[in-house]
N, C-alpha and C positions, 0 to 999 in steps of 0.2 A: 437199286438204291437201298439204303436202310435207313430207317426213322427210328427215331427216339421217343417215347412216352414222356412229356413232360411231370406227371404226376409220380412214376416209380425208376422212369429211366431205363425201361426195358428195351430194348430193341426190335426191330420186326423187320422183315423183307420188306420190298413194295416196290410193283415192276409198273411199269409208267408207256402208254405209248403216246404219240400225239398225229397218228395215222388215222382216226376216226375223230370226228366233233359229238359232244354229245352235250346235251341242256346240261347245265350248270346242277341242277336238281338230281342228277344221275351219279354225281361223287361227292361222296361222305363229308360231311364237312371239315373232320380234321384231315383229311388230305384236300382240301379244297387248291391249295399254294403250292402242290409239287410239281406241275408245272406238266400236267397231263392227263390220262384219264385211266385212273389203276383197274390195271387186268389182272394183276396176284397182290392179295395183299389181306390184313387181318382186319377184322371190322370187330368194333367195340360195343358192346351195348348192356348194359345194366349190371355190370362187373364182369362179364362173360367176353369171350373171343371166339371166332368163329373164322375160318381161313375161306378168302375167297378168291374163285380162280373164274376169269370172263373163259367160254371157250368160243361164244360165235355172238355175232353181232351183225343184227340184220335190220333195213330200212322199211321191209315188209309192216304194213299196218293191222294193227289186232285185230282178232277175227270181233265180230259185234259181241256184245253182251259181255266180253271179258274182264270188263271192270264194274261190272254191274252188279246190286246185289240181288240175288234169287229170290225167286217169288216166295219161295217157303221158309224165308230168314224170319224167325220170330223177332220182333221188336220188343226188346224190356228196357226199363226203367234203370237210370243211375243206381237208385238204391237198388233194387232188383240184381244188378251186378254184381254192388260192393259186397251185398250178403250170399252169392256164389263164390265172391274171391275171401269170404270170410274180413270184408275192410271195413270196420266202424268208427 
């Protein structure tokens, strides 16, 4: 299928199956309506494009700790950030 940008009207591939289910959370919001769950397609994010291809999809549960944050993450402060991203 090809999709349209509605902001510049660009074009883009976007390959669709509906052979797996997966949480609603799992696809992009602007392809939320295409009627399935995109395995090749371009994903959008803060003016940049970035081409994404599924190659395997498995039911297996994460190994523990894989979403956890490490014991040695420093914890800082909002301002703390903003004056490493240089943001005032």
């Amino acid at each position: 299928m090809v999709v349209t940008t509605t902001r510049d009207q660009k074009t883009y591939d976007l390959w669709i199956t509906n052979d797996i289910v997966v949480p609603p959370v799992a696809i992009p919001y602007y392809y939320k309506n295409v009627g399935g769950f995109p395995v090749q397609y371009t994903a959008f994010k803060q003016g940049e494009t970035t081409e994404v291809i599924v190659t395997a999809v498995s039911a297996d549960i994460a190994p523990a700790g894989t979403f956890s944050i490490p014991p040695d993450f420093d914890k800082i402060s909002k301002t703390d950030l903003d004056q490493m991203s240089n943001v005032h």
